[in-house]
Steps between C-alpha positions, in 0.01 A plus 500: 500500500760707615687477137186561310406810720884623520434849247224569730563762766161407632527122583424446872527115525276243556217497767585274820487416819776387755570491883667781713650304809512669810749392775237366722437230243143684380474542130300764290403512158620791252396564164853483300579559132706243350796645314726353369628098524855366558553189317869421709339531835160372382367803720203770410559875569181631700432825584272727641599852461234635763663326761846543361550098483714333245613144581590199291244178522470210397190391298385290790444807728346772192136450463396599158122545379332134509738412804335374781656493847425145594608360170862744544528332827428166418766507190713651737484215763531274241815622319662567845479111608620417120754713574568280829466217349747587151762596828462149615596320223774739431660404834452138473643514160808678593541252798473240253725635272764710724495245825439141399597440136869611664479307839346211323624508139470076452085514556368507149181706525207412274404829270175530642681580837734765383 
């Protein structure tokens, strides 16, 4: 959007949603504009120039039109335990690979295994 919009001084963003956190723990909604997007990062530049906010988010916290909360939240729950879970079997593959396959270099693993 941003590259199609770029000759025009005009362009605000896209319409959103996200979550101001306070240090309490309590959250509030505020109405951002989405601005730009970084592709490295994976990260959304919000902003909401009444309250002088610009922050970087990621899409799972940016509620766009058509976003519910409860379906944000659930995808959120459910990408943080894949995220778990993809950790796991990083760490039991390194094991495997870093730890064992040295100590114990005469076991002959079947491929289904590694």
């Amino acid at each position: 959007m941003r590259a199609e919009n770029e000759l025009n001084d005009g362009y605000e963003g896209i319409s959103g949603e996200t979550d101001y956190y306070y240090r309490d723990g309590s959250r509030r909604a505020i109405a951002v504009k989405v601005c730009d997007y970084d592709p490295g990062t994976q990260r959304f530049l919000v902003q909401n120039k009444e309250q002088g906010i610009t922050t970087w988010r990621s899409r799972l916290y940016v509620r766009l039109e058509g976003d519910t909360r409860q379906a944000l939240e659930a995808h959120r729950h459910a990408v943080m335990s894949w995220k778990a879970e993809s950790l796991h079997y990083l760490r039991v593959h390194r094991l495997i690979n870093e730890e064992l396959l040295k100590r114990y270099s005469y076991l002959k693993l079947p491929n289904a295994v590694l």
